[in-house]
Residue frames relative to the residue before (quaternion, step in Angstrom):
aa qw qx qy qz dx dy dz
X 1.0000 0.0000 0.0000 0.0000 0.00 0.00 0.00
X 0.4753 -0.7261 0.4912 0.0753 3.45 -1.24 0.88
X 0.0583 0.7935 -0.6005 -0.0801 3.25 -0.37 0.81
X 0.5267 -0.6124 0.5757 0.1271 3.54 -1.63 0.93
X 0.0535 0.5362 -0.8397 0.0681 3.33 -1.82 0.97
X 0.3964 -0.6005 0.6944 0.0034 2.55 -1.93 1.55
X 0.0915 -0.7054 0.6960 -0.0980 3.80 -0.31 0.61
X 0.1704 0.7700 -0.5983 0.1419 3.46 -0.81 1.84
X 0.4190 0.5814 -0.6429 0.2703 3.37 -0.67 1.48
X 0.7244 -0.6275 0.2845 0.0236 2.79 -1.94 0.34
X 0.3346 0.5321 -0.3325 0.7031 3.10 2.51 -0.33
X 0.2401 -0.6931 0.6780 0.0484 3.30 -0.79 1.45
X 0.6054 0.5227 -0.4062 0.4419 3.90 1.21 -0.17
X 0.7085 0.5003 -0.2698 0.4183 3.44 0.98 -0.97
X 0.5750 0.4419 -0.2945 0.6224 3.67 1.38 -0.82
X 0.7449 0.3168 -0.5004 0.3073 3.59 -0.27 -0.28
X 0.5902 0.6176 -0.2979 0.4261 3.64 1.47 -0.43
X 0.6177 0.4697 -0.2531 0.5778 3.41 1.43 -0.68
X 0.7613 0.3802 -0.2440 0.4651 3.19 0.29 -0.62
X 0.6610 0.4296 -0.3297 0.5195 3.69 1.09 0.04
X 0.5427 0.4941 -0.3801 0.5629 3.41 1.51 -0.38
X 0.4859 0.7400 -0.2930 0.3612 3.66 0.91 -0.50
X 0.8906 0.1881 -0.0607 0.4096 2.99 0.78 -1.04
X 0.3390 0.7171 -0.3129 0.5225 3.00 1.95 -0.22
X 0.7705 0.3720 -0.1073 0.5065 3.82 0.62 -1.35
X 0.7526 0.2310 -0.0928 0.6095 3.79 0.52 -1.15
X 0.3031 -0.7012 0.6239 0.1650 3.65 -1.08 1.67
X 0.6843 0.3358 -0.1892 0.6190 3.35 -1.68 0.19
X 0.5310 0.4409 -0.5498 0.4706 3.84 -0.29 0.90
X 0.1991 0.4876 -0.8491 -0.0413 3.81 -2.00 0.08
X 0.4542 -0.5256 0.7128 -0.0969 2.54 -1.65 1.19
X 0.1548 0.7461 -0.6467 0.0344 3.81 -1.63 1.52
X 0.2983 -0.8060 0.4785 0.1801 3.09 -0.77 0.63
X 0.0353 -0.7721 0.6210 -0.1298 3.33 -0.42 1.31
X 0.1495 -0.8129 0.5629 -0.0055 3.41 -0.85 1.59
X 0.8454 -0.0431 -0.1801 0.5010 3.63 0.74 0.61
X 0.6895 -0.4439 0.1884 0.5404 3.81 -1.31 0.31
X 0.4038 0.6963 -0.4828 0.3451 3.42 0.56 -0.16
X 0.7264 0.3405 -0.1112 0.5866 3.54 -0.06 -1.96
X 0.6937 0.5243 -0.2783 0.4081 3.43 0.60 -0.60
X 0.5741 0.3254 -0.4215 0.6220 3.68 1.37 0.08
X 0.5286 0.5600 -0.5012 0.3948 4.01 0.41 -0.98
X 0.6718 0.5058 -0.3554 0.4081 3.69 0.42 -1.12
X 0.7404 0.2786 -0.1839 0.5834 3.92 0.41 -1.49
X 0.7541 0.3691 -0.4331 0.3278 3.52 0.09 0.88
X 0.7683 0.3297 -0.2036 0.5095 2.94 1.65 -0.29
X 0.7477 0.0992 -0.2167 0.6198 3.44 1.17 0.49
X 0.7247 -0.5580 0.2645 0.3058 3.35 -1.65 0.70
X 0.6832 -0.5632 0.3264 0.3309 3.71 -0.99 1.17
X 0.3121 -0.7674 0.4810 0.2868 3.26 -1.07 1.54
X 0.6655 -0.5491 0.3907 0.3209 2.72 -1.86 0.14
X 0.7916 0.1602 0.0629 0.5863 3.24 1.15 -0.45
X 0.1277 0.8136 -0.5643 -0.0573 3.77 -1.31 0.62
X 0.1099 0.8390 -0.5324 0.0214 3.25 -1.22 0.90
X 0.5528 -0.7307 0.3967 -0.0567 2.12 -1.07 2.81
X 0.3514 -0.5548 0.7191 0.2271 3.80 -1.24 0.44
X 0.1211 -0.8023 0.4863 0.3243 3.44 -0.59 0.59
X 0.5584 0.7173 -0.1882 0.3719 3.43 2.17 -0.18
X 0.4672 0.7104 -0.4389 0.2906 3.01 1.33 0.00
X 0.6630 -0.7071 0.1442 0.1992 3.62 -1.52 0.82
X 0.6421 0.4500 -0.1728 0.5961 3.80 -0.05 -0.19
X 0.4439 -0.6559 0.5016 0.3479 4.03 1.05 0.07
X 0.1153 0.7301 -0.6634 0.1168 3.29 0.92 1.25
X 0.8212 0.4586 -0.2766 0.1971 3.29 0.48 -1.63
X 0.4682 0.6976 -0.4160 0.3480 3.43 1.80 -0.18
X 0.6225 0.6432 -0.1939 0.4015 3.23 1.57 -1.55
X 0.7504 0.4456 -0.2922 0.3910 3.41 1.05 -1.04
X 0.5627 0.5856 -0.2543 0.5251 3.54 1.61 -0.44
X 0.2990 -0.8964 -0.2392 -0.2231 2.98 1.28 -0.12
X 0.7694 -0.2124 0.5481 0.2501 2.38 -2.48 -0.58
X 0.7002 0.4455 -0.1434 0.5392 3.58 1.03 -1.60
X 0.5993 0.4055 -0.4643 0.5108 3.53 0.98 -0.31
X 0.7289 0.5045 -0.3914 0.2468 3.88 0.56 -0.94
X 0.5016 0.6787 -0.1936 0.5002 2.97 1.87 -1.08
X 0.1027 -0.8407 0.4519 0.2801 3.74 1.07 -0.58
X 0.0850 0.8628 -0.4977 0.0274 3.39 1.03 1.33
X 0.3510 -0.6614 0.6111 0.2568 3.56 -0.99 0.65
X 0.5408 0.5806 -0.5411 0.2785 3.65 -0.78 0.35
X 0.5411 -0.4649 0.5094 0.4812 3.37 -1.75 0.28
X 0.3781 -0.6260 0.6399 0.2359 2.33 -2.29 0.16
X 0.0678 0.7463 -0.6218 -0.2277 3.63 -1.07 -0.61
X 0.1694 -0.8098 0.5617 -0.0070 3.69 -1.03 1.15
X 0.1737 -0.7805 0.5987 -0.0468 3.02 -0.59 1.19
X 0.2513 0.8254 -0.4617 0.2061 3.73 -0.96 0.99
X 0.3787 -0.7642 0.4139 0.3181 3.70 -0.41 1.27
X 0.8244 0.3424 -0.0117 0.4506 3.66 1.48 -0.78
X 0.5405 -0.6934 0.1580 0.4496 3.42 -0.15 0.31
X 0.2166 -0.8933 0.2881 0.2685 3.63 0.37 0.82
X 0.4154 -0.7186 0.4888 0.2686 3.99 -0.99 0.39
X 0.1639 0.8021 -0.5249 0.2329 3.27 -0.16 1.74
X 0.3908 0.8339 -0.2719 0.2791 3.12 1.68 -0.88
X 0.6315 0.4472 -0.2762 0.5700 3.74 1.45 -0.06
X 0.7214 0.3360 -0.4331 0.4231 3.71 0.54 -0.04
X 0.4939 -0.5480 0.5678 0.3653 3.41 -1.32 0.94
X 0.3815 -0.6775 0.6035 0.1767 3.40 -1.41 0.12
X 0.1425 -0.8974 0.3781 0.1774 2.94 1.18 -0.77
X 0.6121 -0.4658 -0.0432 0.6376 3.91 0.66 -0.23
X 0.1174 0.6941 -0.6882 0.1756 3.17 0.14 1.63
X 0.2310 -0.7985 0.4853 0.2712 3.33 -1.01 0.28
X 0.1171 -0.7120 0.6296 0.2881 4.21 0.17 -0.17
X 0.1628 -0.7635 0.6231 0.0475 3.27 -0.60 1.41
X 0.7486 0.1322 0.1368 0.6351 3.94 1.15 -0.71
X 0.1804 0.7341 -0.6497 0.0809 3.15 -1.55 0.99
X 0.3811 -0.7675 0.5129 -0.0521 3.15 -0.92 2.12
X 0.0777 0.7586 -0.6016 -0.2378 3.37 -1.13 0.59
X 0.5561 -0.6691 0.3708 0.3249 3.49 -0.66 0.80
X 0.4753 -0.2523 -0.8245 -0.1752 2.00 -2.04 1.09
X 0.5488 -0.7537 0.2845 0.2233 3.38 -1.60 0.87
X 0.2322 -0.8575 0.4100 0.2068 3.59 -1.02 0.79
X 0.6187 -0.7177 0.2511 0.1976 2.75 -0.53 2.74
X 0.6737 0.5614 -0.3159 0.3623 3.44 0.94 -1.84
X 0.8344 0.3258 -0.1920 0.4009 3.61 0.93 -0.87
X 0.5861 0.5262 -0.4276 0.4436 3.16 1.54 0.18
X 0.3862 0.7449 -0.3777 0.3917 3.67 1.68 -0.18
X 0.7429 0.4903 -0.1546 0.4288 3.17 0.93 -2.22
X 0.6528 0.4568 -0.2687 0.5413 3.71 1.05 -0.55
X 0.6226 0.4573 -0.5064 0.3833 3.77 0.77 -0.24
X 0.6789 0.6404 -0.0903 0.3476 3.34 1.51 -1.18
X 0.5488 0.4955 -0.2142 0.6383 3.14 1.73 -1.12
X 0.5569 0.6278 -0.2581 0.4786 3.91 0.87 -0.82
X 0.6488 0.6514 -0.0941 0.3819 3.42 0.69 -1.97
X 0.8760 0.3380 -0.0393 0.3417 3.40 1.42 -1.40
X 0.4583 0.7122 -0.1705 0.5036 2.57 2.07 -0.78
């Protein structure tokens, strides 16, 4: 069985590298790239809840505030990962049964963001 990360930012270089390293390292993974709450509903309505997301918290226009959220209104269960170069203001939305499994500040370190996708992945 196949489990699913969503992988949302806006460097279409950094996400396609992460998200191809992704699967290269961790079997039994697909990997989507959803860049705002939009794509980010199409996904949780049309296919089965991932197993895992991991959110840019830098991305532009407060996408990534929007997509957090969205998942908080939505009361998605799932992990989280946050990624961010600064310290981000989020600290007011409930999560509700989100979980933050991991939080990266760029630049990011792959080896430990691997061990948390994986350590995440199993849990």
């Amino acid at each position: 069985m196949y489990k699913h990360i969503l992988v949302a930012m806006d460097n279409t270089l950094m996400m396609s590298s992460l998200m191809t390293s992704i699967a290269t390292l961790v079997s039994k993974i697909v990997t989507h790239p959803v860049g705002d709450t939009e794509a980010m509903a199409g996904f949780l309505d049309n296919n089965k809840s991932p197993s895992l997301i991991i959110l840019d918290m830098e991305m532009r226009d407060n996408k990534s505030r929007a997509i957090l959220e969205f998942l908080a209104e939505r009361k998605t269960k799932v992990g989280l990962i946050l990624i961010n170069a600064r310290p981000s203001d989020y600290g007011d939305i409930e999560l509700g049964g989100m979980n933050i499994t991991g939080q990266f500040k760029r630049p990011l370190n792959y080896r430990t963001l691997y061990g948390t996708i994986k350590k995440a992945l199993e849990g």
